[in-house]
Structures are given as structure tokens and as C-alpha cells.
PASEBA-1860 file (N, C-alpha, C; in nm, 3 decimals):
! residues 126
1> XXXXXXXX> 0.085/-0.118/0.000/0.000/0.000/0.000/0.090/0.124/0.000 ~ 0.052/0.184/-0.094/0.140/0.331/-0.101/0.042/0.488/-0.068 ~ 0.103/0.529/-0.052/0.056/0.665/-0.007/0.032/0.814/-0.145 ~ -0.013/0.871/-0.120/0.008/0.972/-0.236/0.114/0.988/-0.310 ~ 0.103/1.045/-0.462/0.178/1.079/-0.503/0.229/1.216/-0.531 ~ 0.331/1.284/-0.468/0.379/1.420/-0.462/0.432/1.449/-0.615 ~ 0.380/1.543/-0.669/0.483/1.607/-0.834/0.546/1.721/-0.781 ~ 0.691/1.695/-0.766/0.806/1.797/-0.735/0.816/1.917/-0.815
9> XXXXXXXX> 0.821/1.883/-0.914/0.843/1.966/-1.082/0.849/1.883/-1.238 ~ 0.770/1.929/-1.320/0.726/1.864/-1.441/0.722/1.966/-1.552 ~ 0.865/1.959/-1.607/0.837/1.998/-1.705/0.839/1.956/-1.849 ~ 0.785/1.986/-1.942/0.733/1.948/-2.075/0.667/2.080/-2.133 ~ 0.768/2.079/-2.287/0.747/2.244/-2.387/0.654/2.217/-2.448 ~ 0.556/2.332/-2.452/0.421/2.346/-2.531/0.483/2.300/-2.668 ~ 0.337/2.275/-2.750/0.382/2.259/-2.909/0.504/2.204/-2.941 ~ 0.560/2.126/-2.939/0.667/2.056/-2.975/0.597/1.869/-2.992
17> XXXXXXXX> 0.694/1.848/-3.092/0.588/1.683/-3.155/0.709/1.623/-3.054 ~ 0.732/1.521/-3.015/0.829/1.438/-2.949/0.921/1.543/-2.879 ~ 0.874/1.591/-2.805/0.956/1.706/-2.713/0.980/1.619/-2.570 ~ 1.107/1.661/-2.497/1.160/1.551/-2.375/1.028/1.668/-2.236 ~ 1.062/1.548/-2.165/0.950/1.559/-2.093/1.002/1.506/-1.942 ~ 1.003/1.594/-1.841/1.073/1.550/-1.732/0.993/1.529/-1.603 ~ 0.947/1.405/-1.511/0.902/1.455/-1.386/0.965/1.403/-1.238 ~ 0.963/1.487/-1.166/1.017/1.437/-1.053/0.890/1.407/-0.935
25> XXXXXXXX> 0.912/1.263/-0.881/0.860/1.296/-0.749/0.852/1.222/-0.660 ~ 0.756/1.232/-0.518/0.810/1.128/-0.395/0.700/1.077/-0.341 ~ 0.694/0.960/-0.319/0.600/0.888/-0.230/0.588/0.817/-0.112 ~ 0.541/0.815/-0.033/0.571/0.764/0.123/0.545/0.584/0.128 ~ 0.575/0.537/0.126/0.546/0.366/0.135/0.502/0.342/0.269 ~ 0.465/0.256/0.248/0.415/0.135/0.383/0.505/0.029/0.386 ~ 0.576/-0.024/0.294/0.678/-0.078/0.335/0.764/-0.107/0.236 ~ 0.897/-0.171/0.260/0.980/-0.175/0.182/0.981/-0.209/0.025
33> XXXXXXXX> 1.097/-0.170/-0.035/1.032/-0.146/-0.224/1.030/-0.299/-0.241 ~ 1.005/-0.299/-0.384/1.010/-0.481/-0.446/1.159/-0.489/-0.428 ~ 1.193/-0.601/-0.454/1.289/-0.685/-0.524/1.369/-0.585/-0.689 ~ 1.434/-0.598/-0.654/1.474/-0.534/-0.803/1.485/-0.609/-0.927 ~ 1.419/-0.617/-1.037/1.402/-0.700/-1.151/1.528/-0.674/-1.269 ~ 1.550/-0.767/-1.191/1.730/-0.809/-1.297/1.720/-0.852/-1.427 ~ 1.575/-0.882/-1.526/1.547/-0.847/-1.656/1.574/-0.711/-1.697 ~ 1.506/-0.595/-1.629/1.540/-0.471/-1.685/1.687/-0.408/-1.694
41> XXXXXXXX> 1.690/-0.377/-1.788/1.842/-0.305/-1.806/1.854/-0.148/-1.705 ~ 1.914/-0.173/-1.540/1.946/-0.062/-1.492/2.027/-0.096/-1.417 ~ 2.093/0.016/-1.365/2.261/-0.010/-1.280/2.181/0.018/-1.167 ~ 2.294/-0.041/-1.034/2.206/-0.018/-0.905/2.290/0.054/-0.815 ~ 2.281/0.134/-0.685/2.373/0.168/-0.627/2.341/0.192/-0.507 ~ 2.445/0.196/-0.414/2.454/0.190/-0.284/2.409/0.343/-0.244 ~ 2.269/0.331/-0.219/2.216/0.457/-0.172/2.041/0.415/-0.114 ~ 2.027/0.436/0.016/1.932/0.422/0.076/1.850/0.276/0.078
49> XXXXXXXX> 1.756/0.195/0.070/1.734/0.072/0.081/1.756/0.005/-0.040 ~ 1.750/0.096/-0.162/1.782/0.097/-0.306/1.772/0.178/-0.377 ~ 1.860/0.179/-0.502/1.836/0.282/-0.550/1.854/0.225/-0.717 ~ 1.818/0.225/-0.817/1.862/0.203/-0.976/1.850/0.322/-1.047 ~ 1.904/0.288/-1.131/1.914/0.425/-1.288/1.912/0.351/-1.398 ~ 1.846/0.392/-1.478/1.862/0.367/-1.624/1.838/0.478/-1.731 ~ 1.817/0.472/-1.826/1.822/0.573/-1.954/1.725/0.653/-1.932 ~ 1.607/0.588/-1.858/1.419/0.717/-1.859/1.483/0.765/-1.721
57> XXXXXXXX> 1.554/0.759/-1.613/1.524/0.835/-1.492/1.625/0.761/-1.380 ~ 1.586/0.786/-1.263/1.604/0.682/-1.179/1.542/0.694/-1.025 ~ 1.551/0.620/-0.963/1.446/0.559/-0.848/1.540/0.518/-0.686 ~ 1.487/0.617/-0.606/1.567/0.549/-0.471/1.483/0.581/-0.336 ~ 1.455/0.439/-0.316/1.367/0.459/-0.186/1.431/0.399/-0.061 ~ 1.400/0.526/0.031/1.506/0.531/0.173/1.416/0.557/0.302 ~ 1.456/0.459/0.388/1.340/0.489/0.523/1.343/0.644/0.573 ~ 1.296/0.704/0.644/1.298/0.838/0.722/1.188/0.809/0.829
65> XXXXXXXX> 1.310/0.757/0.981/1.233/0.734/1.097/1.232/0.858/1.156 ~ 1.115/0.911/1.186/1.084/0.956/1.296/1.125/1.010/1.452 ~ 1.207/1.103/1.496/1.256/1.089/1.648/1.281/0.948/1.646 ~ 1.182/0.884/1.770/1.287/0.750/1.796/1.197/0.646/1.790 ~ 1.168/0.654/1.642/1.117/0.556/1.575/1.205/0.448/1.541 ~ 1.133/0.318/1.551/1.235/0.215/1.498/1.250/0.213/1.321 ~ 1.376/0.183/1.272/1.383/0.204/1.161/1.278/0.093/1.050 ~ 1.232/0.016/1.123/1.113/-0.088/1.061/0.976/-0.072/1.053
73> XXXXXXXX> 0.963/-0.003/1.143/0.854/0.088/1.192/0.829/0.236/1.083 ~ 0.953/0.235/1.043/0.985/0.406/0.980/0.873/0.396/0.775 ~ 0.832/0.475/0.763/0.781/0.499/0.617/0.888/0.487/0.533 ~ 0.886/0.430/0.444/0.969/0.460/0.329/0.948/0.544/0.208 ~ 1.015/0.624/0.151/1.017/0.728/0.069/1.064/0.684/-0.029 ~ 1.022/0.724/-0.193/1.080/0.679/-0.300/1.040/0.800/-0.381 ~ 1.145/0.829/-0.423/1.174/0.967/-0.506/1.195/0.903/-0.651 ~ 1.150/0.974/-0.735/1.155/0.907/-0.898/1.192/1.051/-0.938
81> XXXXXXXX> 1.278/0.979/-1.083/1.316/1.109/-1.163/1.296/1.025/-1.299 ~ 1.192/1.073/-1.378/1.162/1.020/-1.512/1.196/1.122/-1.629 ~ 1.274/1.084/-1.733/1.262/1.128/-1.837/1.274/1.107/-1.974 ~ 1.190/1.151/-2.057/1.110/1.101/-2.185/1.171/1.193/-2.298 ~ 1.187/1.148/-2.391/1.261/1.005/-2.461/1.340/0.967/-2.377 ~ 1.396/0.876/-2.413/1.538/0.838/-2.330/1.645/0.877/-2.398 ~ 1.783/0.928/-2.283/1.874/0.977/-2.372/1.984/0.842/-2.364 ~ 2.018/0.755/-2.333/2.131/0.648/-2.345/2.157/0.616/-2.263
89> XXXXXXXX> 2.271/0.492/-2.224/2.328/0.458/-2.136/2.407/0.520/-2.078 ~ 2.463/0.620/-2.137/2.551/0.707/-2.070/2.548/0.807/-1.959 ~ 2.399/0.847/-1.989/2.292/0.930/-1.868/2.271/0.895/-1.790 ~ 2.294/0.732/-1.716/2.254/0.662/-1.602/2.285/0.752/-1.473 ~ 2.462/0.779/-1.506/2.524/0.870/-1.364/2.484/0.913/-1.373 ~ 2.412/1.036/-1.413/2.433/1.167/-1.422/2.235/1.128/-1.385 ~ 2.178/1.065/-1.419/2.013/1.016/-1.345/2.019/1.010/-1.218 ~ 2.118/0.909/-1.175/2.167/0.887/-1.025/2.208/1.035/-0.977
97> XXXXXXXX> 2.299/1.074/-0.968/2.338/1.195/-0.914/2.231/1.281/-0.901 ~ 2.128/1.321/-0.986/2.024/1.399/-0.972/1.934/1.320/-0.870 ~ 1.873/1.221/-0.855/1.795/1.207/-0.763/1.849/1.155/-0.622 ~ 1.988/1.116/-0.646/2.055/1.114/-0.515/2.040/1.289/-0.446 ~ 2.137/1.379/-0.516/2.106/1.495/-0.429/1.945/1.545/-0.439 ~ 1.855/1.485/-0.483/1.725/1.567/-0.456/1.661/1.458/-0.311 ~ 1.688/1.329/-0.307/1.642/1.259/-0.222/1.709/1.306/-0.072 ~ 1.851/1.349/-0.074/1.931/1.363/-0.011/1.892/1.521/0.077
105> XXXXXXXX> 1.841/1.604/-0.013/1.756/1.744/0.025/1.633/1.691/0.111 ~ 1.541/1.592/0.047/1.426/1.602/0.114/1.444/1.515/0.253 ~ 1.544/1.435/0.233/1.571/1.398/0.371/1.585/1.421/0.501 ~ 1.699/1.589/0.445/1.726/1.700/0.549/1.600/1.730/0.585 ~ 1.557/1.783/0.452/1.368/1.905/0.497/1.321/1.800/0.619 ~ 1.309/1.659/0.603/1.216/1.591/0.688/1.301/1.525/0.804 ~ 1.408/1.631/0.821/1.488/1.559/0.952/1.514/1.422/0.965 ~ 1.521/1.339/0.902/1.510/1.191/0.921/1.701/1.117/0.809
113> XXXXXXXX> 1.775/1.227/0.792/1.877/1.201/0.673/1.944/1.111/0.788 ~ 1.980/1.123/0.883/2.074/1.015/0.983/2.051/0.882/0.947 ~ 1.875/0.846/0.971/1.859/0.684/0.957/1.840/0.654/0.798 ~ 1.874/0.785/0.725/1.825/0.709/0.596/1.923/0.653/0.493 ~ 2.014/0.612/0.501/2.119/0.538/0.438/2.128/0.616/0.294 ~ 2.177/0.753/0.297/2.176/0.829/0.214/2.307/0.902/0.213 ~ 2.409/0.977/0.098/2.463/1.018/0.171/2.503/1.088/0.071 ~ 2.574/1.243/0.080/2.623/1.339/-0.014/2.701/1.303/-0.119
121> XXXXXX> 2.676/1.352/-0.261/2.771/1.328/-0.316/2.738/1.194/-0.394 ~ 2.766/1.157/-0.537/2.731/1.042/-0.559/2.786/0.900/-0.535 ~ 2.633/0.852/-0.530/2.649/0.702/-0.441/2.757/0.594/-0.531 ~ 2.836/0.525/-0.430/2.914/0.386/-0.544/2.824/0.281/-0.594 ~ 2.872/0.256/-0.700/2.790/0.156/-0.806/2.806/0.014/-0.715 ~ 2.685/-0.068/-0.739/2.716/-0.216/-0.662/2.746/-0.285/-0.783
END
């Protein structure tokens, strides 16, 4: 069961036929993400309970307990960064790095960056 979905910022240019199309945003979980599906082509990295990138965006969801909440007990957060067309394999870092430091911001805002296995700066590849 998931919780709302927050739109950070979305942008996409009027009038344009196949124009790129970007959205960011975050959702609170009830509990921890899936399994990561090792059919899809994405790199994974050591940042919060998980995190992947691939060519459309990338995805990292990280607990944020509460004062002295147990960390099992704690919501999990999953921040997405999508974007349309896709530009290549080469964009993966540079996917990662963007939603690492945006996950890494909202962590602070919500006081909870200590328990959330997050951390400045981009994350190492597993």
C-alpha cells in the first residue's frame, strides 16, 4: 500500500511533436520497495534501501524514521526522476546523481537524513 503521489516539478514544452518531458517525485510507502528486476536493463547503487538508474530516470527509496522511531517501523520514501525520450546509457550517472542529491535534500527538509542510508555526493555503483 502506497501513499500519495507528490509532483516535485514537471516539465514538458508546449507545441513541440516528441519534445523531452521531465518529472520528478516522492512517495511515502508502507513498506519496503520490491525486489529489483534483474530483466530490466538498470545499474544499481549503494544509496538508501535501493536505489537504480537507467536511460528514462532513476528511483531510490530510503526509510525516514521519525525521532525514535524504529527504523522498521519508519515509512519509506521513494523519489523518482523520469525522463522522456530516453537519452542512453551514458545518462545513467548523471540520473543517479540527480535524484541522489534531490532525495538527499528532502531527507534534510524531513529531519530523518541520519537513519536514511543516504549520503552526499554520488552514491558507489554495486
Amino acid at each position: 500500500m502506497s501513499g500519495k503521489q507528490h509532483l516535485l516539478c514537471h516539465i514538458e514544452p508546449q507545441n513541440v511533436i516528441n519534445a523531452q518531458r521531465i518529472n520528478i517525485t516522492f512517495e511515502v510507502l508502507s513498506k519496503a520497495p520490491p525486489p529489483a528486476n534483474k530483466k530490466l536493463h538498470t545499474s544499481h547503487y549503494k544509496a538508501g534501501l535501493r536505489a537504480d538508474a537507467s536511460a528514462l530516470g532513476a528511483t531510490i527509496w530510503f526509510r525516514c524514521p521519525a525521532g525514535n522511531q524504529e527504523d522498521a517501523e519508519a515509512p519509506v520514501i521513494k523519489t523518482d526522476y523520469a525522463y522522456w525520450p530516453p537519452r542512453g546509457l551514458i545518462y545513467e550517472e548523471g540520473n543517479m546523481r540527480l535524484v541522489n542529491e534531490m532525495s538527499y535534500r528532502l531527507a534534510q527538509q524531513l529531519n530523518c537524513l541520519e537513519g536514511s542510508g543516504l549520503t552526499a555526493g554520488m552514491p558507489p555503483e554495486e
